[in-house]
TORMITI-392844 format. One record per residue: x, y, z of N, C-alpha, C in turn. Coordinates in steps of 0.2 Angstrom, whole numbers. Layout:
N
NODE  n.east  n.north   n.up  ca.east  ca.north  ca.up  c.east  c.north   c.up
NODE       X        Y      Z        X         Y      Z       X        Y      Z
...
END
This chain:
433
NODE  n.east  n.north   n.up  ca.east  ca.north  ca.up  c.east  c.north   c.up
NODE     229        8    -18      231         6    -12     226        1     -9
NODE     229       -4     -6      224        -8     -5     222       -8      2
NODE     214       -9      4      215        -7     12     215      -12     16
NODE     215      -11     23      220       -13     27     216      -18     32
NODE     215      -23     34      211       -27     38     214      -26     42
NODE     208      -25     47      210       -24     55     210      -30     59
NODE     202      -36     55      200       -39     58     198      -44     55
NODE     202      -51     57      200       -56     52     200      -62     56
NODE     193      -64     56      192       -71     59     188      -77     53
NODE     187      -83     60      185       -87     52     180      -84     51
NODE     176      -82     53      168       -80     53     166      -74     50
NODE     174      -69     51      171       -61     51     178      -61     49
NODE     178      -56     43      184       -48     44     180      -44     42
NODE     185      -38     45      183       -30     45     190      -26     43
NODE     188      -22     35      195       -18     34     193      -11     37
NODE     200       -9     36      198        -2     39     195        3     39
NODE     193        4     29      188         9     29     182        7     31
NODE     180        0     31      173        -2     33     171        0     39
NODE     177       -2     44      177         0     49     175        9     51
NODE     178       14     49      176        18     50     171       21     45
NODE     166       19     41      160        18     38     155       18     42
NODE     157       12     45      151        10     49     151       13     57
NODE     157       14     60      156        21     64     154       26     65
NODE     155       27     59      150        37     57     144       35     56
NODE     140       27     52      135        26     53     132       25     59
NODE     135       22     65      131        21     72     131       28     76
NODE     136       34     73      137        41     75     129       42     73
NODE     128       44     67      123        45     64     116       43     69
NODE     115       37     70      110        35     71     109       37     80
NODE     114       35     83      114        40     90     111       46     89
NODE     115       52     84      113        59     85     103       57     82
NODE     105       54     79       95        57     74      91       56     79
NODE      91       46     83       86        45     87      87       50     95
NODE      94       52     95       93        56    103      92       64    100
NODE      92       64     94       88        73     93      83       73     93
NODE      79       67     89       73        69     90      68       68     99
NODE      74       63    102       69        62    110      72       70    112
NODE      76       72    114       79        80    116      75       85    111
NODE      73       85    108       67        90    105      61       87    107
NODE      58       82    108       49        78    112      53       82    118
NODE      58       80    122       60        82    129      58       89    129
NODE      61       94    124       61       103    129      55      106    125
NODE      52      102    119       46       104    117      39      102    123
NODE      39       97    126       34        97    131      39       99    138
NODE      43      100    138       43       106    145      49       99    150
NODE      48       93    148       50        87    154      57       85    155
NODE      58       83    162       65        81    162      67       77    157
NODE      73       80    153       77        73    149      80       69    152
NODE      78       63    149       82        57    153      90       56    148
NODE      88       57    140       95        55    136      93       61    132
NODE      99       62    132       99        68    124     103       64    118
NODE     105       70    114      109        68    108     116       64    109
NODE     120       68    115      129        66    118     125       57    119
NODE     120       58    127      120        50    127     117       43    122
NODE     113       45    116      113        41    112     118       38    108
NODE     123       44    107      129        42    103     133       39    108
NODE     134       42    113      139        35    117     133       28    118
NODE     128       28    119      127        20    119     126       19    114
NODE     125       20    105      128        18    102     135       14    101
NODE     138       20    102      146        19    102     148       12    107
NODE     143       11    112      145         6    116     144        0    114
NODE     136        0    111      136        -7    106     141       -8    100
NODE     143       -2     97      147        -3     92     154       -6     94
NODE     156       -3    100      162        -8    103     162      -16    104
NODE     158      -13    109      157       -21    112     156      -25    109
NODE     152      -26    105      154       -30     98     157      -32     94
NODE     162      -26     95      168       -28     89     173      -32     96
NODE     174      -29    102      177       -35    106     176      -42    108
NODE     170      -43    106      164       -48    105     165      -55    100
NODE     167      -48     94      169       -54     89     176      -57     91
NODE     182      -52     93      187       -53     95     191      -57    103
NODE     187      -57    108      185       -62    109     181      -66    115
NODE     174      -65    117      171       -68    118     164      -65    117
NODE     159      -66    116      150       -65    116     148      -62    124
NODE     153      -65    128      150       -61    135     150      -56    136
NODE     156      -52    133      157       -44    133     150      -43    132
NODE     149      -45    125      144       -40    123     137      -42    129
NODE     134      -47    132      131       -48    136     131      -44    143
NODE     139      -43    145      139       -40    151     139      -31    149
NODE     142      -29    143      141       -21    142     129      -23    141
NODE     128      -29    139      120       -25    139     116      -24    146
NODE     118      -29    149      116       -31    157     116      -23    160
NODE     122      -21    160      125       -16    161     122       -9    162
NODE     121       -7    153      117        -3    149     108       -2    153
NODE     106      -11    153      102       -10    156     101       -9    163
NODE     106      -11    167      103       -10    174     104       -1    174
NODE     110        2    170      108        10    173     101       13    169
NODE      98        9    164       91        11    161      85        9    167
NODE      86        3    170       79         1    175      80        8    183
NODE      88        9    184       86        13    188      87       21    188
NODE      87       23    182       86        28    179      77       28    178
NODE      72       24    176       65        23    176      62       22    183
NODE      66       19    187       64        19    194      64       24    198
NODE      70       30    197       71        37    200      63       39    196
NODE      63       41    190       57        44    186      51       41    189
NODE      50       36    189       44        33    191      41       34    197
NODE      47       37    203       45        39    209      43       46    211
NODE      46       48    206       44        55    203      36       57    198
NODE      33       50    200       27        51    194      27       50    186
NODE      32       51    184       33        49    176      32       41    177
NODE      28       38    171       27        29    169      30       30    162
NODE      31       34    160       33        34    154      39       29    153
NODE      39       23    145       48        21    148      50       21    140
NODE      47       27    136       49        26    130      55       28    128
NODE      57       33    131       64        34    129      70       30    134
NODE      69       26    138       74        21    142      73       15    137
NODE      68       13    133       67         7    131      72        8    124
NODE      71       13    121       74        19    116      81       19    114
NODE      83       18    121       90        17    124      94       11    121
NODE      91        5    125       91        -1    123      93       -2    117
NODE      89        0    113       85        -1    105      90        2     99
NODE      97        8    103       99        12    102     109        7    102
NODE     107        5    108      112         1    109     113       -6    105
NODE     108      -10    103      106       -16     98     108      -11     92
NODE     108       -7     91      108        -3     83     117       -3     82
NODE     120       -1     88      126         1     85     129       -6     84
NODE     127      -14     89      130       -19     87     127      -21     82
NODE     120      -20     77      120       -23     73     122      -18     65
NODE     126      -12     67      130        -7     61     136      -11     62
NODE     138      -14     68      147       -16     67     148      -19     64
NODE     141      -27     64      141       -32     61     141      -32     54
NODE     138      -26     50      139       -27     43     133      -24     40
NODE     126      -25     48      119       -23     43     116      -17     43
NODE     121      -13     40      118        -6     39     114       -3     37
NODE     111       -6     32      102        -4     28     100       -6     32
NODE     100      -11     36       92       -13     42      93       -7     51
NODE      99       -6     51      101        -3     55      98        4     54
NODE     101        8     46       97        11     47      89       12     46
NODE      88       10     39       79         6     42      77        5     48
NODE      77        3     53       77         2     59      76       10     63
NODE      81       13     62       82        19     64      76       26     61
NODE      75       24     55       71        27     52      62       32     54
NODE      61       21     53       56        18     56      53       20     63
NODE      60       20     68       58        20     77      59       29     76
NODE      62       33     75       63        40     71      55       44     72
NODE      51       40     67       44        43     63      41       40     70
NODE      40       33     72       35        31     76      36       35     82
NODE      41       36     85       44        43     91      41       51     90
NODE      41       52     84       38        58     84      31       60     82
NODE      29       52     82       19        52     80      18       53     86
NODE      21       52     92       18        53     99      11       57     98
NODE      10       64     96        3        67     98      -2       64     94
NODE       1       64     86       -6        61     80      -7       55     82
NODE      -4       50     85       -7        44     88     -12       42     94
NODE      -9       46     98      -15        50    104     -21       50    102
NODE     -20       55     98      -25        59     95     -31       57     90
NODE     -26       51     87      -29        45     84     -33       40     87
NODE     -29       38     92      -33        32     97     -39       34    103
NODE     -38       42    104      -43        45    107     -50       45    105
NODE     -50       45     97      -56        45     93     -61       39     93
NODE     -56       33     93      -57        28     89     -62       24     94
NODE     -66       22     90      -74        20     96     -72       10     95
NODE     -77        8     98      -76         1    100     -79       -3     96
NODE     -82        0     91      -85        -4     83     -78       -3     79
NODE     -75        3     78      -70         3     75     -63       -1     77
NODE     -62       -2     83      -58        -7     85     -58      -13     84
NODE     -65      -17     86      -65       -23     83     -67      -27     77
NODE     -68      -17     73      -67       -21     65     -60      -22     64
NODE     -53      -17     66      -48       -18     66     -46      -23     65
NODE     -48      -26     74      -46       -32     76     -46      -40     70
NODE     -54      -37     68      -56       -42     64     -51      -42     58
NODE     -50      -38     54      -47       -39     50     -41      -39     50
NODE     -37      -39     54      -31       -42     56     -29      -51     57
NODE     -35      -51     60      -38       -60     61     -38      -63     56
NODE     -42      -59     50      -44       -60     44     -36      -62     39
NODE     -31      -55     37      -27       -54     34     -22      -58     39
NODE     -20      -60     42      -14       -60     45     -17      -70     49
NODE     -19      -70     50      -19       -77     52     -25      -81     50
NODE     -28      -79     45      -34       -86     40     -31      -83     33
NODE     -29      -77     30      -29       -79     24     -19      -84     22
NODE     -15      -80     24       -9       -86     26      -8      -91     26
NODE     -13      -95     28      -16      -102     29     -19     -104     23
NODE     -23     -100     18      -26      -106     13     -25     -109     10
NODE     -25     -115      5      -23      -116      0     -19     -111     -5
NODE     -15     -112     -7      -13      -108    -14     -14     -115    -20
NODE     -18     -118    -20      -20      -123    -26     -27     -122    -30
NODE     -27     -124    -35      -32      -125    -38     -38     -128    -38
NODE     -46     -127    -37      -50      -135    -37     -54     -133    -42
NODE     -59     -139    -43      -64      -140    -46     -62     -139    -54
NODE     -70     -137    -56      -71      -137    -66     -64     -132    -68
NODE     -60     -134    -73      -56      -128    -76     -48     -127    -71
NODE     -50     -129    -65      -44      -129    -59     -44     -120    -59
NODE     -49     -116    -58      -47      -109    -59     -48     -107    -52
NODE     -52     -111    -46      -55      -110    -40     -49     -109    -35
NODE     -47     -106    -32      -39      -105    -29     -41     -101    -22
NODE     -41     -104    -16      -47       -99    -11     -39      -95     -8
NODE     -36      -96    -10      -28       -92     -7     -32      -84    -10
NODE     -33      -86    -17      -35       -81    -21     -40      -74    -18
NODE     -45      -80    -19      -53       -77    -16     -50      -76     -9
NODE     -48      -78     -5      -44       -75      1     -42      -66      1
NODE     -39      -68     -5      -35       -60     -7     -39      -55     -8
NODE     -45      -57    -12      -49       -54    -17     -55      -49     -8
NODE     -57      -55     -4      -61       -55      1     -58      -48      5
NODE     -49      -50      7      -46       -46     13     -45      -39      8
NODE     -44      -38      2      -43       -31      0     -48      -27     -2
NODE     -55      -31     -4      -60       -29     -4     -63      -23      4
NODE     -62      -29      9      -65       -25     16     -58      -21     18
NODE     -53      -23     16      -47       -18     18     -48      -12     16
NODE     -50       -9      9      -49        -5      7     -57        0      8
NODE     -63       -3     11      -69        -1     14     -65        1     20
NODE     -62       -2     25      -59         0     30     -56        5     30
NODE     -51        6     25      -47        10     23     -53       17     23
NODE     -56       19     17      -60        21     16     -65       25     21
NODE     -65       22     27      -71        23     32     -67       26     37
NODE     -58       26     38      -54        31     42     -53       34     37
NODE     -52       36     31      -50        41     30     -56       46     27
NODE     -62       45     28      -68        46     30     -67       48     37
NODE     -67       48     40      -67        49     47     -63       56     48
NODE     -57       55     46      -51        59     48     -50       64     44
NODE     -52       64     39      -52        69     32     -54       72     31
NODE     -62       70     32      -68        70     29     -71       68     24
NODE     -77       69     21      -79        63     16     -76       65      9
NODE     -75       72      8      -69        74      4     -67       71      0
NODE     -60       72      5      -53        71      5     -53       63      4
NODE     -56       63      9      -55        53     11     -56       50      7
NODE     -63       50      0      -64        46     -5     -60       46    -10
NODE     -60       52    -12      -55        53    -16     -46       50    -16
NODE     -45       53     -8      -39        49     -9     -40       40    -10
NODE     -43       36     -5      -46        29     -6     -47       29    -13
NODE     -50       31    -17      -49        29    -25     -42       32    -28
NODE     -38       34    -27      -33        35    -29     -29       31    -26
NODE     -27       28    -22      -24        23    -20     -26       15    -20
NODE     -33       16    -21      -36         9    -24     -35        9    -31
NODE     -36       13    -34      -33        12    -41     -26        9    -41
NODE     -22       10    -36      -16         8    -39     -17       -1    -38
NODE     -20       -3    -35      -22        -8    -35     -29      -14    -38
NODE     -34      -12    -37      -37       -14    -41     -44       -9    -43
NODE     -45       -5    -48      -49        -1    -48     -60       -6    -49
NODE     -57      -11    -50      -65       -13    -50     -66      -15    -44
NODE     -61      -16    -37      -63       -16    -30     -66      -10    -28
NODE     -63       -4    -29      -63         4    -29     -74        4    -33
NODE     -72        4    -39      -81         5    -41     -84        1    -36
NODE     -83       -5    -35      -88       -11    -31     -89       -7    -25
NODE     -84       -4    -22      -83        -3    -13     -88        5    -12
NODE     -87        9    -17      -90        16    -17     -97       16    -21
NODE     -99       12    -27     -105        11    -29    -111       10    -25
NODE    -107        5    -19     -111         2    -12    -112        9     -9
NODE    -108       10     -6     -106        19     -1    -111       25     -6
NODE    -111       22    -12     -117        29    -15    -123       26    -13
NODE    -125       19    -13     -131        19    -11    -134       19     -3
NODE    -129       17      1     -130        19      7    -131       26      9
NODE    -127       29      5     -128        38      5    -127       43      0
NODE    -136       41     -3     -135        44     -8    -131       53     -9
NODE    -130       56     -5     -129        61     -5    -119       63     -7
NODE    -116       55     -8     -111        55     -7    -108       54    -13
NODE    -115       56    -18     -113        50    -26    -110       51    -31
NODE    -108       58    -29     -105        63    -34     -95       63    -31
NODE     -96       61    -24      -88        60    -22     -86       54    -25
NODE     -91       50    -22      -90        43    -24     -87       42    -32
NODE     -90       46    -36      -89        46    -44     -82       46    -46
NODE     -81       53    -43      -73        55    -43     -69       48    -41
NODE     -69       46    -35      -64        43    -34     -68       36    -36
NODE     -69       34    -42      -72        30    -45     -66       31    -51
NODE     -68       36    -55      -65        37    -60     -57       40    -59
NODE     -56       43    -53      -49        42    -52     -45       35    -53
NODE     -48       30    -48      -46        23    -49     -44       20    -56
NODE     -47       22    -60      -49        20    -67     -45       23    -69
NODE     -44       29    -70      -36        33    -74     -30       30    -70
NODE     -29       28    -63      -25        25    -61     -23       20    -64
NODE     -28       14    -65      -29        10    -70     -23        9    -75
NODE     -25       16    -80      -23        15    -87     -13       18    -86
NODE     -12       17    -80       -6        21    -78      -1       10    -79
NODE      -7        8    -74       -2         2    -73      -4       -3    -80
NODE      -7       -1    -83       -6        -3    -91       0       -1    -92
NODE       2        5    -93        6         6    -97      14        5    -93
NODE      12        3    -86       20         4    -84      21       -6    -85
NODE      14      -10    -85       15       -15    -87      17      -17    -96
NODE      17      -12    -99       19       -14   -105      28       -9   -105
NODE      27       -4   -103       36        -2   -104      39       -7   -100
NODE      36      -11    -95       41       -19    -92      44      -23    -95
NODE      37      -27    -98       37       -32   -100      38      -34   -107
NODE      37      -26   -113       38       -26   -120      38      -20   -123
NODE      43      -17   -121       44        -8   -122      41       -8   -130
NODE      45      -12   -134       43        -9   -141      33      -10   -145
NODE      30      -12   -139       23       -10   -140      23       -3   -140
NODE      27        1   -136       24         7   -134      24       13   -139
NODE      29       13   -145       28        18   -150      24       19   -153
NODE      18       14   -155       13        13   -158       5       14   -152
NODE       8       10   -148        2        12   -143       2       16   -138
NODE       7       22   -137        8        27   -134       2       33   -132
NODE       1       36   -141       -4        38   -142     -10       37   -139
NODE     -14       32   -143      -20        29   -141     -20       28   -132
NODE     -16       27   -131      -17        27   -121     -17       32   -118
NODE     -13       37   -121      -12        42   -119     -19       46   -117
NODE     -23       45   -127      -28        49   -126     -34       45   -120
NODE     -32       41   -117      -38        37   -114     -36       40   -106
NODE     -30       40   -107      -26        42   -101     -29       47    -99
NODE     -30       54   -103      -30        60   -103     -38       62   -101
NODE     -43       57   -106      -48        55   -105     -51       57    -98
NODE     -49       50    -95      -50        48    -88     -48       56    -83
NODE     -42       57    -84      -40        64    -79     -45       67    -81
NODE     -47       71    -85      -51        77    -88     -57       73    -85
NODE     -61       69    -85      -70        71    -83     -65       69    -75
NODE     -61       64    -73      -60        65    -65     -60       73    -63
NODE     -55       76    -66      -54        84    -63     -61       87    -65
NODE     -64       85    -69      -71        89    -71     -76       89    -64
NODE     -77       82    -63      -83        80    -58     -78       82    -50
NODE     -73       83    -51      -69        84    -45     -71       92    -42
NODE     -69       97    -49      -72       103    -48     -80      104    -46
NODE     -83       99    -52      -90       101    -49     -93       98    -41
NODE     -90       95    -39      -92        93    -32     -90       98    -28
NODE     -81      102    -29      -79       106    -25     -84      113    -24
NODE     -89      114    -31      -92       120    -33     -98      120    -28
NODE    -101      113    -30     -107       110    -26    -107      113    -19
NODE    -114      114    -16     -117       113     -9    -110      108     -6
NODE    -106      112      0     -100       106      1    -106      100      6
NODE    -110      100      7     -115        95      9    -115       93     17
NODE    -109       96     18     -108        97     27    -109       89     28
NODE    -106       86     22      -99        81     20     -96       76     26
NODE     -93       83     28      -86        82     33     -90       81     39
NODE     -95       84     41      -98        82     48    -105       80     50
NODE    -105       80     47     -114        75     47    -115       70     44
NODE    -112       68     39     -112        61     34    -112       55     38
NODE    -118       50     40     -114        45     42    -110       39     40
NODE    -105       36     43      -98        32     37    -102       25     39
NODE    -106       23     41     -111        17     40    -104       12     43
NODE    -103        6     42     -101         1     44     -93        1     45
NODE     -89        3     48      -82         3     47     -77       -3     43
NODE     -81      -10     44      -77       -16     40     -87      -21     39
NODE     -86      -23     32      -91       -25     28     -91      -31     26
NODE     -88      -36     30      -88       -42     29     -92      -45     22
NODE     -98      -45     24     -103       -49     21    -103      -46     12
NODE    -103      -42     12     -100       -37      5     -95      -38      1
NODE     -91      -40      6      -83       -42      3     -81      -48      0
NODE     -87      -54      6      -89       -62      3     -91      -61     -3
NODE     -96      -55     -3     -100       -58     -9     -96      -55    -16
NODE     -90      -53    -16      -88       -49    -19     -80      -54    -21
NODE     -80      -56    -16      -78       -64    -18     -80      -68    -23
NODE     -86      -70    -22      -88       -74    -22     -90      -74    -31
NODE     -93      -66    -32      -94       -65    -38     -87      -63    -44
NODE     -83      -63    -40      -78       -64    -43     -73      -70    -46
NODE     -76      -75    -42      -74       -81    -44     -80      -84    -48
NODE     -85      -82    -49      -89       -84    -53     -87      -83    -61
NODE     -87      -76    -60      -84       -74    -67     -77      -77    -68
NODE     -74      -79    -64      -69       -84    -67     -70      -90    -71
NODE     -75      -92    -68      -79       -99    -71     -81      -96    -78
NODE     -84      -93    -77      -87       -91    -84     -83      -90    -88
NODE     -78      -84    -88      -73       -85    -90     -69      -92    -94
NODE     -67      -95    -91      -64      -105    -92     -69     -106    -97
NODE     -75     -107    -94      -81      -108    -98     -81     -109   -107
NODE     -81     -102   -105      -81       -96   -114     -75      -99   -119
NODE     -68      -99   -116      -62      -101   -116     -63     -108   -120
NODE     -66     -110   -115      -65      -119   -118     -71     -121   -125
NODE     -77     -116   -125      -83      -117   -130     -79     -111   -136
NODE     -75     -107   -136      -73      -104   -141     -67     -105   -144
NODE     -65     -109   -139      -57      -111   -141     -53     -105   -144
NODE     -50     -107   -149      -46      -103   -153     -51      -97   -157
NODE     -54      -96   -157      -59       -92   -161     -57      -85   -160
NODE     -53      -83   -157      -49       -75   -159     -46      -73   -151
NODE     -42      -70   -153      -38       -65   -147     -41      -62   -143
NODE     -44      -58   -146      -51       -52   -144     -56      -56   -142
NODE     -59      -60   -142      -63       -64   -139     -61      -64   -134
NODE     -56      -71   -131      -53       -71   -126     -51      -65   -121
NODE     -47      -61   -124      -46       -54   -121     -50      -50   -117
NODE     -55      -51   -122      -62       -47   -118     -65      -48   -113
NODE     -67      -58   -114      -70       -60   -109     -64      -62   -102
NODE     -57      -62   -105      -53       -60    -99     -52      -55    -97
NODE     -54      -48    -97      -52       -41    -94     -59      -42    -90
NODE     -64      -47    -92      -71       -44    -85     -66      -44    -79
NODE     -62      -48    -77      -61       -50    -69     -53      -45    -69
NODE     -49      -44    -74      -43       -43    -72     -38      -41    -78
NODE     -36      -32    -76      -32       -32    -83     -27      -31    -82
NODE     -23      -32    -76      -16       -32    -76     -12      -39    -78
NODE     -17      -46    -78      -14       -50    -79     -15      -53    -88
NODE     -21      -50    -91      -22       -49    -99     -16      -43   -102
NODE     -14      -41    -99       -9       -35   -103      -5      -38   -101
NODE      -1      -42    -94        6       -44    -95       5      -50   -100
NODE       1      -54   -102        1       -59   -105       3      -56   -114
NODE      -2      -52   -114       -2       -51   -121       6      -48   -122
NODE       9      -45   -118       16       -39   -119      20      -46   -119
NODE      20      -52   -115       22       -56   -118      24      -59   -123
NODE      18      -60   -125       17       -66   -132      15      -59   -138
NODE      17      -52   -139       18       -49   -144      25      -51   -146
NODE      25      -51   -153       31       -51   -158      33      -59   -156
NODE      32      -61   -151       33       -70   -153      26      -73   -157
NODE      21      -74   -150       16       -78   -154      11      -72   -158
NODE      10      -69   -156        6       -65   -160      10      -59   -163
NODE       5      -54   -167        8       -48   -171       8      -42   -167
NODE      11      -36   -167       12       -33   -162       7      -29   -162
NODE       2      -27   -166       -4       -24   -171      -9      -27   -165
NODE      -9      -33   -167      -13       -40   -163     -15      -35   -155
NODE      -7      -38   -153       -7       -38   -145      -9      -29   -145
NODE      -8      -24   -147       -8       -16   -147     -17      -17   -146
NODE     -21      -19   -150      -27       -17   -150     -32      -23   -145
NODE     -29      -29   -144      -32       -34   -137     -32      -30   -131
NODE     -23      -23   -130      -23       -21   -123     -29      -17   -123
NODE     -30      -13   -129      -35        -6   -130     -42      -10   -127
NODE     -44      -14   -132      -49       -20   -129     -51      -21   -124
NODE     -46      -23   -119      -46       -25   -113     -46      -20   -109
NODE     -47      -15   -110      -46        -8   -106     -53       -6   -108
NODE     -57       -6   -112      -60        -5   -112     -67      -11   -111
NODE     -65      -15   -112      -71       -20   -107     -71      -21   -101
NODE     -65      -18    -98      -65       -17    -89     -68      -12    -88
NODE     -68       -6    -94      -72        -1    -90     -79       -1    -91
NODE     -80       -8    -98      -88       -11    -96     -93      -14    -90
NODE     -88      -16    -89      -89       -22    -83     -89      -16    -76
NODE     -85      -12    -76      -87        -4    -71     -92       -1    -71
NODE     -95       -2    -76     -102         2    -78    -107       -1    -76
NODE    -105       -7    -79     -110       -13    -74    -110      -12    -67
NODE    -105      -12    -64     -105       -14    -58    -109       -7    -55
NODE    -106       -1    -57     -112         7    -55    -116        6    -55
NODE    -121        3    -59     -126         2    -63    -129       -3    -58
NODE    -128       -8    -57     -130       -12    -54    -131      -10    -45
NODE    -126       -9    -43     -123        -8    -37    -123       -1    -31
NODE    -124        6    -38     -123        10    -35    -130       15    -34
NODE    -130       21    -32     -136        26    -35    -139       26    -37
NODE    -144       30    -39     -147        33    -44    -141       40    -47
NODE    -143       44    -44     -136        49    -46    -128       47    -50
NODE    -125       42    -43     -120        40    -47    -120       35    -55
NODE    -126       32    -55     -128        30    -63    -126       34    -67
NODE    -130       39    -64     -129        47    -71    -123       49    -72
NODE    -119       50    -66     -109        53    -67    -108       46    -69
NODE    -107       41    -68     -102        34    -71    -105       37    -79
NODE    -111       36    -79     -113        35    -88    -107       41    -92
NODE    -108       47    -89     -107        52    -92     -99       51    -92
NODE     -94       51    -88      -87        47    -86     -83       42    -90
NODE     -90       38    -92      -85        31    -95     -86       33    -99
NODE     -92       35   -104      -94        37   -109     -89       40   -112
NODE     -86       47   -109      -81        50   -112     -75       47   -113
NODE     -75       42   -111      -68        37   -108     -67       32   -114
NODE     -74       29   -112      -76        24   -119     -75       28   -127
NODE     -78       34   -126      -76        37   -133     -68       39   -134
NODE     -64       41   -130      -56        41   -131     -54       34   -132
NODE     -56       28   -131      -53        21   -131     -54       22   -140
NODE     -61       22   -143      -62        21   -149     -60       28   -154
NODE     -58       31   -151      -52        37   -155     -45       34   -155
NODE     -43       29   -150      -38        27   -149     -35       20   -155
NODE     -41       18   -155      -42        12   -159     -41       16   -166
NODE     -45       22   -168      -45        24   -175     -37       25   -177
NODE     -34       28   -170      -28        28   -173     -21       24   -173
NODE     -25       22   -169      -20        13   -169     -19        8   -177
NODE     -25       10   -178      -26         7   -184     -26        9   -191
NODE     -23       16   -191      -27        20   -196     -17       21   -203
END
């Protein structure tokens, strides 16, 4: 049975199941956002201005007027919001004289009404999304308080800074290449600079708010998913500034690093599924590797003197500029070297290349090789350059420890990668065997 158009213009129709699709959808979104205001209302004790009934009718109001809108003229819909708004101003003006400033749920209102004319129109996913979103930020009301209560005036204008940083200088750079090799890309080093100090930032609230714990650990588990030699760089630093910190720092070192070998392998089920029967194994055990000394050194910190961690530690610098440059900076060095190498070895083997590509970056040496397995090279080939490259990145980590971090943390990375380093060459044994 075919269904029924109610509404066809040149611009717009609406059939009729859509039609009542989308009004259960603008129902919907009225009940959620006005249960949660009328639960914040009889949970703190205060007059409700809207409950659940008046959400759904100003939805429903925008959802009409809109649709008489499309049918015919645009000023309906301006005179129902005029409208809408003048009973919202003097509904805040009654409250206001009453002592209440609050205007988050008259604003709510409004925001409620734009929802249902933007469900009429068609954009349901954003509508709800929208809804979702304003849903969660309406009910953070106290942990946001409670968050910004804390927050000192060093902390905010690291905020600020990185926000200046991420959002209006990095957007702006080049995205081009210069100089020797054309490898120099400041779009890049931009990114390289902003995720470095973001995730130090990152780090130093959830330090703050967790404890040194929870915080670092998570921060390495979450910087792994993104680049685990930012993760060693940013905490090897954090062990030397406190040394007492060397053994958390380790974990969530060696967390980031199993993280690691995770986006290995979800970049080769993408990009070249049939690597994976032969290399499954050998990852696995590298994979398994990494878990076991992380949950190892994770137990023995929880064993440990807890260090009185959580309330005494100081978190040093909230945003680390000068750290993050040079961390840039050494980044794009080893780029050069890299091209360098490249260009005086030429062709002289996969594994060369490979190697001296995984110093800086193994998500883009594993996309490449899953690539060019079973066209330009052998699948054997590409299987043992990914192994390789997973393990010269956790060289290049050792270094960075080594170089950057503790005394202590020297001793947990050795003993970490080492067991790690030795699963890769078990790996290798039987990759090959």
């Amino acid at each position: 049975m075919e269904d029924i158009l109610i509404i066809q213009t040149d611009d717009f129709q609406l059939t009729q199941m859509d039609f009542f699709i989308r009004m259960l959808v603008a129902a919907g979104i009225g009940f959620i956002i006005g249960l949660e205001r009328e639960y914040s209302s009889k949970s703190k004790k205060s007059e409700l201005f809207a409950g659940v009934r008046t959400f759904i009718v100003v939805t429903f109001l925008g959802f009409l007027s809109t649709l008489v809108s499309v049918l015919f003229t645009p000023l309906i819909f301006v005179g129902a919001l005029i409208s809408v708004t003048l009973i919202v101003s003097v509904s805040y003006w009654i409250t206001a004289n009453k002592g209440g400033i609050g205007g988050t749920s008259e604003l709510t209102i409004l925001l409620a009404f734009f929802l249902g004319g933007t469900t009429f129109l068609g954009f349901v996913e954003t509508s709800l999304a929208l809804m979702v979103v304003t849903t969660v930020f309406l009910s953070l009301k106290v942990p946001f308080k409670t968050f910004i209560g804390e927050i000192t005036q060093d902390e905010l204008y690291a905020f600020i800074t990185f926000v200046v940083l991420a959002l209006l200088i990095l957007p702006f750079l080049p995205n081009e290449t210069y100089g020797p090799y054309h490898v120099f890309n400041p779009k890049e080093l931009g990114w390289v600079i902003v995720l470095t100090s973001g995730l130090t930032f990152a780090g130093y609230l959830l330090m703050k708010f967790l404890g040194s714990n929870k915080g670092i650990l998570y921060t390495g588990i979450v910087g792994g998913l993104i680049s685990s030699t930012v993760v060693t760089w940013v905490f090897s630093k954090k062990s030397k500034e406190i040394p007492e910190l060397s053994i958390h720092c380790a974990v969530a070192i060696l967390a980031a690093s199993t993280i690691m070998i995770i986006r290995v392998i979800v970049w080769v089920l993408i990009f070249n599924p049939g690597l994976w029967p032969a290399l499954g194994l050998p990852i696995a055990i590298v994979f398994l590797a990494g878990l076991g000394i992380s949950i190892y050194f994770y137990r023995k910190q929880q064993s440990a003197d807890p260090l009185k961690a959580d309330t005494d530690v100081p978190l040093g610098k909230p945003l680390n500029l000068r750290e993050a440059i040079f961390f840039g900076l050494l980044y794009t060095g080893i780029l050069f070297l890299v091209s360098y190498a490249n260009e005086q070895f030429g062709e002289a083997g996969i594994f060369l290349s490979t190697g001296i590509a995984a110093l800086t970056d193994i998500d883009a040496i594993t996309i490449s090789l899953s690539k060019l397995a079973g066209n330009n090279i052998q699948f054997l080939t590409a299987q043992n350059a990914i192994l390789l490259a997973a393990l010269c990145n956790t060289i290049v980590k050792i270094g960075i420890s080594v170089f950057a971090g503790s005394h202590r943390l020297r001793k947990y990375i050795l003993i970490g990668y080492g067991v790690i380093f030795l699963a890769g060459i078990v790996g290798f044994i039987i990759l090959n065997a």
